[in-house]
MIMAR-404247 format. One line per 10 residues: number of its first residue (from 1); their letters; for each residue x, y, z of C-alpha. Coordinates in steps of 0.05 Angstrom, whole numbers, plus 5000, padded with zeros to 4 digits. Each point is the difference from the previous one (the first is absolute). Layout:
<banus>
NUM) a) X:Y:Z  ...
</banus>
This chain:
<banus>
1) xxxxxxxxxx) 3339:0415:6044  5063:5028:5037  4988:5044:5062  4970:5069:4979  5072:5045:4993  4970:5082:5009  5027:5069:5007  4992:5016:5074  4938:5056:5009  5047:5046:5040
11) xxxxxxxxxx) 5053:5013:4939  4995:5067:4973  4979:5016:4935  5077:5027:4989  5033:4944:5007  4966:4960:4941  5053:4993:4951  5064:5031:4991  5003:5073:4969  5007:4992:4926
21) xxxxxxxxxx) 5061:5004:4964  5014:5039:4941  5024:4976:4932  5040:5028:4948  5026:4938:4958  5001:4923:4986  4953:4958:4983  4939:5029:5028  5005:5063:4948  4955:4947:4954
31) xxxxxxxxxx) 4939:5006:5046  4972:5054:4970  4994:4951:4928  4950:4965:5047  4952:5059:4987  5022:5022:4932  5000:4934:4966  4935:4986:5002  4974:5081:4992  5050:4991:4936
41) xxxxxxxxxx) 4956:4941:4986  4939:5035:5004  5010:5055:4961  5027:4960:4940  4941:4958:5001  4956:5069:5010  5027:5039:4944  5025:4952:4954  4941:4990:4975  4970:4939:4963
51) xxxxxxxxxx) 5077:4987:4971  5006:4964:5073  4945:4947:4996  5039:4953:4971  5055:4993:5059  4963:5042:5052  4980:4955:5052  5070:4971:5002  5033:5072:5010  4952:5004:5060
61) xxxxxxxxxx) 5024:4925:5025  5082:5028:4990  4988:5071:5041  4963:4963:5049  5047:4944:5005  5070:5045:4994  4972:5034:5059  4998:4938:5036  5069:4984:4978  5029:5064:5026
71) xxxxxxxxxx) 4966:4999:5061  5023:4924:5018  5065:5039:4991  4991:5045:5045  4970:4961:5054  5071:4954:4996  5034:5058:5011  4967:5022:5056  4989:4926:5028  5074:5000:5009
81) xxxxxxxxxx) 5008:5069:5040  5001:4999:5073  4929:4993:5026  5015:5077:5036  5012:5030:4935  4938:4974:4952  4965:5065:5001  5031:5038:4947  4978:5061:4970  5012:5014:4922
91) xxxxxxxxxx) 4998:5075:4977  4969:5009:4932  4997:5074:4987  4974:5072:5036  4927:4990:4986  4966:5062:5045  5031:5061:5023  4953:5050:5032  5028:5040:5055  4996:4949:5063
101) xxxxxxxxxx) 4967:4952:4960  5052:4959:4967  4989:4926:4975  5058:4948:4961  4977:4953:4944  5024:4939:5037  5002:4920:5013  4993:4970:5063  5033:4937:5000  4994:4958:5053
111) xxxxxxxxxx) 4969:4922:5021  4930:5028:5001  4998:5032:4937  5047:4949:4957  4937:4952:5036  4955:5032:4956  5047:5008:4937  5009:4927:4995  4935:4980:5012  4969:5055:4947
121) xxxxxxxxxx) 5048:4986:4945  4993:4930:5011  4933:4982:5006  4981:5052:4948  5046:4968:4950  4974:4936:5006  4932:5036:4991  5034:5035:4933  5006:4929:4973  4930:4976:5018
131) xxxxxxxxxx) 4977:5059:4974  5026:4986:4936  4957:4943:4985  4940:5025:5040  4994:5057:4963  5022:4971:4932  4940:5017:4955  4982:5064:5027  5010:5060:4956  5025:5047:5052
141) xxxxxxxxxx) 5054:4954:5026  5062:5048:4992  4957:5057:5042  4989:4941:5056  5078:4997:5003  5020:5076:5005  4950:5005:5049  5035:4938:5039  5060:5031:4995  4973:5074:5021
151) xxxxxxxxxx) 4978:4962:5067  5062:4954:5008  5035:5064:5003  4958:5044:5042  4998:4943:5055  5079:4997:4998  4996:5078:5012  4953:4994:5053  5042:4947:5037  5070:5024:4976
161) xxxxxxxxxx) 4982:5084:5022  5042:5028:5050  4949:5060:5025  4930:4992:4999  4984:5051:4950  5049:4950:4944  4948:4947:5041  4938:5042:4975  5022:4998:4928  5008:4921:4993
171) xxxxxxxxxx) 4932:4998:5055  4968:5045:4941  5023:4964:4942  4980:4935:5019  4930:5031:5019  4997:5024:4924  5037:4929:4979  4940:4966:5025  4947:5039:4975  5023:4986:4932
181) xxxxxxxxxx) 5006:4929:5008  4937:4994:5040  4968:5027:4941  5039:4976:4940  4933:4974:4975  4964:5063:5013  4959:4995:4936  4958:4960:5059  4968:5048:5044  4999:4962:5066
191) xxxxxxxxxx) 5076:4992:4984  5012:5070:4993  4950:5022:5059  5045:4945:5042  5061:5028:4980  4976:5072:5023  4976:4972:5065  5067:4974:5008  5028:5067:4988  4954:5036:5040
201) xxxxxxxxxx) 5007:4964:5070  5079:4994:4989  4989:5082:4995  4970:5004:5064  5057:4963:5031  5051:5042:4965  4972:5063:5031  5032:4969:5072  5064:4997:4969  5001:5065:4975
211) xxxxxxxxxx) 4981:5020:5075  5048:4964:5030  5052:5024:4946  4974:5072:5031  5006:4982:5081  5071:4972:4976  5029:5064:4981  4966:5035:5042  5029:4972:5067  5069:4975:4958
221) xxxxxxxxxx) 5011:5049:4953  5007:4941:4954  4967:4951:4961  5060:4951:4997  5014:4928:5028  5059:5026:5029  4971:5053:5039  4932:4980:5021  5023:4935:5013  5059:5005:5034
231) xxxxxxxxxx) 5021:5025:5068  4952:5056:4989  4933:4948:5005  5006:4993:5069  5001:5078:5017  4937:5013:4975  4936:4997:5045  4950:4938:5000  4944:5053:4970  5038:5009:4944
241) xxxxxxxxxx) 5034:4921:4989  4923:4976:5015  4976:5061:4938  5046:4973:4956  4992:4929:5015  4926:4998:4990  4999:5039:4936  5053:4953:4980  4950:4946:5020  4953:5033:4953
251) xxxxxxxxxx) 5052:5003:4940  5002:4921:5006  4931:4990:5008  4993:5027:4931  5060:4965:4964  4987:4933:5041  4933:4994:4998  4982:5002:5074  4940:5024:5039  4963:5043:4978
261) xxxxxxxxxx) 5036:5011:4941  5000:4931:4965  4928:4995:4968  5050:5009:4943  5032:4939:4986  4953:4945:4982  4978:5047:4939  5076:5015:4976  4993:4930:4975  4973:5022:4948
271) xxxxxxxxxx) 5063:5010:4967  5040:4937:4974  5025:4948:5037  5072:5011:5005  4984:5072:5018  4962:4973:5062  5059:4956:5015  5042:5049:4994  4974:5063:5036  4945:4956:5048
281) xxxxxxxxxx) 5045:4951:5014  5079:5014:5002  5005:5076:5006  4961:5061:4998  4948:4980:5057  5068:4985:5043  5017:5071:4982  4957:5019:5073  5045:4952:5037  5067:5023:4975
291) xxxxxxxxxx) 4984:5070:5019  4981:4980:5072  5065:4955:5016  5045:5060:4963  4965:5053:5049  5016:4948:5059  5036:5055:5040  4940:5050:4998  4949:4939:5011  5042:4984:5062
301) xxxxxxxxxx) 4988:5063:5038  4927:4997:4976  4972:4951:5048  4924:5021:4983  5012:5001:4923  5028:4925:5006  4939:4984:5031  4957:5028:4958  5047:4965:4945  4987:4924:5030
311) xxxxxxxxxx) 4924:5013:5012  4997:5023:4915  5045:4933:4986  4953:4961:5050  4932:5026:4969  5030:4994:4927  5015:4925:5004  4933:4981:5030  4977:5043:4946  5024:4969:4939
321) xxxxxxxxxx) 4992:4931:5032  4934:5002:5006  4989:5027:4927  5044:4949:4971  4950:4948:5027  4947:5022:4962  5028:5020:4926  4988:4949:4949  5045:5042:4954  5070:4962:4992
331) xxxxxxxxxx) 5046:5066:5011  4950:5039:5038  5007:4946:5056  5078:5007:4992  4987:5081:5002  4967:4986:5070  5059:4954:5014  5053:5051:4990  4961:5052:5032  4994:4951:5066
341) xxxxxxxxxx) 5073:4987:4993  5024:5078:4994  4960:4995:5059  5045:4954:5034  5059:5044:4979  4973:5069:5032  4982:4967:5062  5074:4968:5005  5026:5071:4984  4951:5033:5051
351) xxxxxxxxxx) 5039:4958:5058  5060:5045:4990  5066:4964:5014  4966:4937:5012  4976:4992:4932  5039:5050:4945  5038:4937:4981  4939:4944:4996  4956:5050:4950  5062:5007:4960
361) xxxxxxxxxx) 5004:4921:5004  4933:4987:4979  4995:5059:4945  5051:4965:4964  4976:4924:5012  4930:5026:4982  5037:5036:4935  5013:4928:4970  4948:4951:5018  4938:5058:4988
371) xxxxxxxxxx) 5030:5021:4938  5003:4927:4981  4927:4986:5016  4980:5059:4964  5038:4974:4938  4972:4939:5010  4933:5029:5002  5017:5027:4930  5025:4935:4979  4930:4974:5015
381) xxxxxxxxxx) 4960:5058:4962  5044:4981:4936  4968:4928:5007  4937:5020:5015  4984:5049:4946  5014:5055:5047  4946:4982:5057  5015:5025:5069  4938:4969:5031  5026:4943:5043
391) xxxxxxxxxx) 4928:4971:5003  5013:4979:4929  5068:4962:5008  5015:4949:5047  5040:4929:4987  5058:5047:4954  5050:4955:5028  4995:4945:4955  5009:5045:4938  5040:5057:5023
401) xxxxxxxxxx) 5056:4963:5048  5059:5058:4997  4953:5047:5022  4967:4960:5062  5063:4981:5026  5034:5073:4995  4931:5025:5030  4996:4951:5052  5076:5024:5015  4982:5062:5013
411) xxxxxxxxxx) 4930:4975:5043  5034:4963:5042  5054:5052:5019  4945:5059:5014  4962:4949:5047  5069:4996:5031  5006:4921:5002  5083:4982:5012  5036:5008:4967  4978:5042:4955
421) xxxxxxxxxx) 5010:5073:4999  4934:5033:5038  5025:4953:5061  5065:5036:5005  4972:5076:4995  4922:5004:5012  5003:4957:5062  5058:5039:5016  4955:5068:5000  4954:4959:5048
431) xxxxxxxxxx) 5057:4981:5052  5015:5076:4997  4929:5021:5012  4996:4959:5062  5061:5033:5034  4989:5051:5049  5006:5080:4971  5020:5038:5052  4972:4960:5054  4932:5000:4969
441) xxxxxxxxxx) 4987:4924:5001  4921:5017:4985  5026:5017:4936  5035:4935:4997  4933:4967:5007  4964:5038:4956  5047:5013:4938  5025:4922:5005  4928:4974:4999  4980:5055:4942
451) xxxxxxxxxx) 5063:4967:4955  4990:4922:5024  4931:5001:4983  5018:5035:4927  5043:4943:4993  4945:4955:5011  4946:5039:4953  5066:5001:4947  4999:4933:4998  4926:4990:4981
461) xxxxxxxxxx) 4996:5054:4946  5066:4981:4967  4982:4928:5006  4927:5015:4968  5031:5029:4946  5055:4947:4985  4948:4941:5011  4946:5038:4949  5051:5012:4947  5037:4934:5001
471) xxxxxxxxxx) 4965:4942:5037  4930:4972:5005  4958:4993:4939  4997:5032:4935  4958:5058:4984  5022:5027:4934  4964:5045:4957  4994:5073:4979  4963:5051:5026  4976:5032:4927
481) xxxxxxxxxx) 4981:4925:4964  5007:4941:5051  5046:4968:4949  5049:4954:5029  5064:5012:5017  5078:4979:4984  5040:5008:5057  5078:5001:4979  5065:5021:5026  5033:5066:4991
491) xxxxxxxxxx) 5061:5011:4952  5064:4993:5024  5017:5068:5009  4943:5011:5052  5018:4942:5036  5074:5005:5011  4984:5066:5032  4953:4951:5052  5047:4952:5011  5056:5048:5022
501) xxxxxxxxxx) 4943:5030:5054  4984:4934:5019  5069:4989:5026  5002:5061:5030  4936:4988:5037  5030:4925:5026  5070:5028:5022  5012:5074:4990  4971:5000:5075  5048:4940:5038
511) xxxxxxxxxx) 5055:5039:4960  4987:5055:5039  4986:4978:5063  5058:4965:5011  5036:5027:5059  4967:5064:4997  5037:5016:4942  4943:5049:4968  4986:5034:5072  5070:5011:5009
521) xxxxxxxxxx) 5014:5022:4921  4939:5057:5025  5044:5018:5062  5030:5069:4966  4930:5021:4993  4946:4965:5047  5062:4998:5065  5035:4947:5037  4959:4952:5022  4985:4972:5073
531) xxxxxxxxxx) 4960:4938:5025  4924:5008:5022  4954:4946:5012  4927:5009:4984  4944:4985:5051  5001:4928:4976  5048:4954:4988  5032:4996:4927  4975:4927:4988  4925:5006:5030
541) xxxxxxxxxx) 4998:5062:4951  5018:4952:4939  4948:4949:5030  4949:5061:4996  5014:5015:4934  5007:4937:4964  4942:4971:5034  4949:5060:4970  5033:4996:4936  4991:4928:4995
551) xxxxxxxxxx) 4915:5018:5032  5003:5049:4947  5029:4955:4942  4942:4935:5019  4942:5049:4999  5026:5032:4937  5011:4925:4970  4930:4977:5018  4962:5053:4975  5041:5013:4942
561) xxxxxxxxxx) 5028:4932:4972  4957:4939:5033  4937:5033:4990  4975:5019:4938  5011:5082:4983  4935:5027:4976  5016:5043:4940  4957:5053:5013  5017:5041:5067  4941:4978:5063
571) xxxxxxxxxx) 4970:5071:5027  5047:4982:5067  4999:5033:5059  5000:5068:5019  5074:5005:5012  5003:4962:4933  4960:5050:4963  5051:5060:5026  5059:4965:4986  4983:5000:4932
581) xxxxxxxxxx) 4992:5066:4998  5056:5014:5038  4973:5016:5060  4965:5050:4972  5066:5041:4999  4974:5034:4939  4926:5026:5032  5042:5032:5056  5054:5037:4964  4940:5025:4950
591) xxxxxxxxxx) 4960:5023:5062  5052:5021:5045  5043:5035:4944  4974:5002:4931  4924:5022:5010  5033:5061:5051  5048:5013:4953  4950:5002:4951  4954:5044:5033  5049:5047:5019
601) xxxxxxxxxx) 5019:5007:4931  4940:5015:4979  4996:5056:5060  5065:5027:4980  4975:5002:4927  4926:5037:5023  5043:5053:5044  5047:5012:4946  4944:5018:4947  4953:5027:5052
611) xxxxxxxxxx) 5043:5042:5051  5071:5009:4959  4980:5002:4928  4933:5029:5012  5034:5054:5046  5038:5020:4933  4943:4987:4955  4957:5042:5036  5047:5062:5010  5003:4995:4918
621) xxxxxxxxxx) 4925:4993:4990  4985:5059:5036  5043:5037:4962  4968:4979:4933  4935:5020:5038  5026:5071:5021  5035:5010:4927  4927:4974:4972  4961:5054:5040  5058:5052:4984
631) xxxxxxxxxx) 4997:4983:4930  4926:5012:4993  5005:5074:5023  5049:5013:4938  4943:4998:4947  5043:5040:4952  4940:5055:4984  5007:5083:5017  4932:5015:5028  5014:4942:5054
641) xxxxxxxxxx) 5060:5030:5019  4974:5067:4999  4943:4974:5046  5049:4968:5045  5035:5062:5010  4935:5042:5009  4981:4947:5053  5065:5006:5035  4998:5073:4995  4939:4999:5037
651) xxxxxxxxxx) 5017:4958:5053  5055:5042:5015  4967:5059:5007  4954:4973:5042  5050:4982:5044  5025:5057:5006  4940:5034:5019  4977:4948:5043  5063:5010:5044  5006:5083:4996
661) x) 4924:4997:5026
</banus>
């Protein structure tokens, strides 16, 4: 592990990146196809009806994989501009223009984004192809690929925006992209009630971007990249920068899954495989760390809301490590994974200048070897007659040997053994957590042990999980009959898809690393670097962390492959017992927010009827009631008039009288 290289904590925000340039021609006018290809896509395979089922899932594969094509392109070009003039903004059209409030359709192009574009295009094609097997007999299969598409492109809109109201829109669509593949199979009620949970806590989130898009033009006048984030950022007060940072904080919480917004994610896997892979894995849930590194320059002057930041990351990765342990469900342990991992990321992000670059790192060396777990994960269901209980497999090796080895790719490289890609980018994030913010070395301490002993617990739960599925003995059958079972291999097309991950999993991280080549690619974005050394030395840091991942990886080994796995779950200890239940993330958000908001509900509902509508109600009943008593006096017969008017006759004279006396 090279020396830690870092931003230095006393560079203002202003200074990160060079001010964008604008663009009026050459090859860069094709970025917009990144988004409309696949929305094209989409809509054909939306509206054209059953006459696409045929060759519908390959449409899906070309929009997805054109869009990879062009944006290779465009990353060349901009690989060979001057490293001062890679941010680039791209004009589309006039999209708002209100009085003072006026906002461009336009593409930023610059490292950070094209980042994302290559790894979303790419990792979702190869999920295009996997999907075409995977989802082969299903009757639905052309709706599975326009909604692919529809979320291919809404995550190249979110990355590719140049304000953050074009931000909102792609953060909105791929909200809506995942509800409907969440709950493709909503003819299943949990699926459909886990697809609305989904859609639920990611609209909680969303409600602090909308904030923050507020506080934006409120102190800027603006809600554009080029304005808030420019010279402009560092103007503003630390109230405001910290207001905007934490409800920024709270829009990634809700897209990435993070405390306490991430009860969320082990459900969504109720939807298929590849959708997990591709929206759990590779992009949506790194949707919360994008928008963190791209508001860098606000983060920076909030020195309270990157705290606040680290401590979520921190909590989140303990979190979903200590689930992970406990799950006997295949991809719900993997959901823990990637939640502990997106953990990893917002802490790194959280460390401002010190870590920008080493979230981005692992986000995209997480995108390959989690998506290719995930796939493997479906690989295995397809064998095993679609079981998910790990319990129930064990000693798949033997039968299933593209899959262990692509899985065991991808194992390896999240425990971070070298040289595999988790060395190069997690155990980066945990040199950066040991360096000094600010002078705060306490912080050092505490945020360095919090992501050391993750890497430790990591090891154990991933290692459970590998060593029930594919070592140790055999212990096939079927939930519904006990028959026995046939373990096989997956088609070709599903494992291709694995085998390309695999490699990315092995080198895609060395590639990277070498000579700081991805930190410095992030320079236009994240700032020029600066060397920092953390509290303790680079190599005892590398001793640390292999040595719990190895403590980690025996215990995991002995319990899980020398000893025999007993099929049905022991009761466990009391930790145990609320890691399977998630903590019991689910009992607090229903008493903490869904029994109040119940009951208030309900209150608003009894003061509507009783104060508002009965208010009204009331005014018109006792109208009927003085109409009723009116009408009775109109009897239509002449004597009772005649008596009425004697009566009144007499009154008045006595009145009269009664006042002249």
């Amino acid at each position: 592990m090279h020396t830690l290289t870092t931003l230095a904590a006393s560079l203002p925000a202003a200074t990160i990146g060079p001010a964008p340039e604008p663009v009026s021609g050459g090859i860069y006018l094709v970025a917009p196809a990144l988004v409309g290809i696949p929305v094209l896509g989409a809509a054909i395979l939306l509206l054209g009806g059953r006459r696409t089922d045929r060759w519908g899932h390959w449409l899906g594969v070309a929009a997805s994989s054109l869009s990879f094509v062009f944006g290779a392109v465009v990353f060349v070009a901009l690989l060979g501009r001057p490293a001062d003039q890679r941010v680039l903004d791209l004009s589309v059209r006039s999209w708002i223009d209100a009085g003072a409030f006026q906002v461009d359709a336009g593409i930023r192009i610059d490292p950070l984004s094209m980042t994302f574009v290559l790894l979303v295009t790419f990792v979702g094609s190869l999920i295009h192809v996997y999907s075409v097997a995977y989802m082969e007999h299903d009757a639905d299969r052309r709706r599975f690929f326009a909604y692919l598409n529809l979320f291919v492109a809404a995550m190249l809109t979110l990355v590719l925006a140049n304000s953050y109201l074009l931000l909102f829109v792609g953060w909105e669509g791929v909200g809506l992209a995942s509800y409907l593949l969440i709950g493709f199979w909503n003819h299943r009620t949990e699926y459909a009630v886990a697809a609305k949970k989904a859609f639920v806590a990611n609209r909680i989130g969303d409600l602090g971007l909308i904030i923050a898009l507020g506080l934006m033009f409120a102190n800027f006048g603006s809600v554009s990249f080029l304005d808030v984030l420019g010279d402009r950022s560092a103007q503003v007060s630390e109230g405001v920068a910290t207001a905007i940072g934490l409800m920024l904080l709270l829009a990634a919480c809700g897209k990435s899954a993070q405390f306490p917004l991430q009860s969320w994610l082990g459900d969504a896997m109720a939807g298929p495989t590849p959708v997990s892979a591709l929206i759990h894995a590779a992009t949506m849930v790194t949707a919360g760390v994008y928008l963190i590194v791209r508001s860098a320059p606000i983060m920076n002057e909030a020195p309270t809301a990157q705290l606040v930041v680290v401590i979520v990351g921190a909590i989140t990765l303990l979190f979903g490590a200590i689930v992970g342990c406990a799950k006997d469900d295949i991809k719900k342990a993997l959901a823990a994974s990637t939640m502990s991992q997106i953990g990893y990321m917002i802490l790194a992000a959280g460390l401002g200048p010190v870590g920008y670059a080493f979230a981005i790192f692992h986000l995209v060396t997480h995108g390959f070897f989690k998506a290719g777990m995930f796939l493997g994960a479906g690989s295995v269901m397809h064998g095993m007659d679609d079981q998910v209980d790990m319990r129930r497999f064990g000693g798949l090796a033997r039968y299933m040997k593209i899959t262990w080895l692509t899985f065991m790719a991808g194992w390896l490289a999240i425990l971070g053994i070298p040289p595999f890609s988790g060395f190069f980018s997690k155990d980066k994030i945990i040199e950066a957590a040991f360096v000094p913010v600010a002078g705060a070395e306490w912080r050092a301490w505490v945020f360095g042990t919090v992501t050391l002993l993750g890497a430790g617990i990591t090891a154990f739960y991933m290692s459970r999980l590998f060593f029930m599925t594919f070592e140790g003995e055999r212990r096939w059958s079927t939930q519904r009959d006990g028959s026995a079972q046939h373990p096989h291999e997956a088609p070709r097309l599903m494992t291709w898809p694995m085998i390309v991950l695999a490699v990315g999993s092995v080198g895609i991280g060395l590639f990277l690393a070498l000579g700081g080549k991805f930190v410095e690619w992030l320079e236009p974005v994240t700032g020029t670097p600066e060397h920092e050394e953390p509290v303790l030395p680079v190599w005892l840091l590398i001793t640390l962390t292999l040595g719990v991942v190895v403590v980690g990886t025996v215990i995991a080994y002995r319990r899980y492959a020398a000893a025999t796995v007993p099929v049905v779950p022991p009761l466990g200890t009391a930790l145990t017992r609320a890691a399977r239940v998630d903590l019991y993330q689910d009992t607090v958000n229903d008493v903490a927010l869904v029994e109040p908001g119940q009951a208030l509900t309900r209150s608003l509902v009894f003061a509507d009827r009783a104060v508002v509508d009965g208010a009204v109600t009331g005014i018109a009943r006792s109208q009927i009631g003085l109409g009723e008593i009116t009408r009775r006096v109109q009897t239509g017969f002449v004597r009772s008039y005649a008596a009425t008017m004697l009566l009144g006759l007499v009154v008045l004279v006595v009145v009269v009288l009664a006042t002249q006396s």
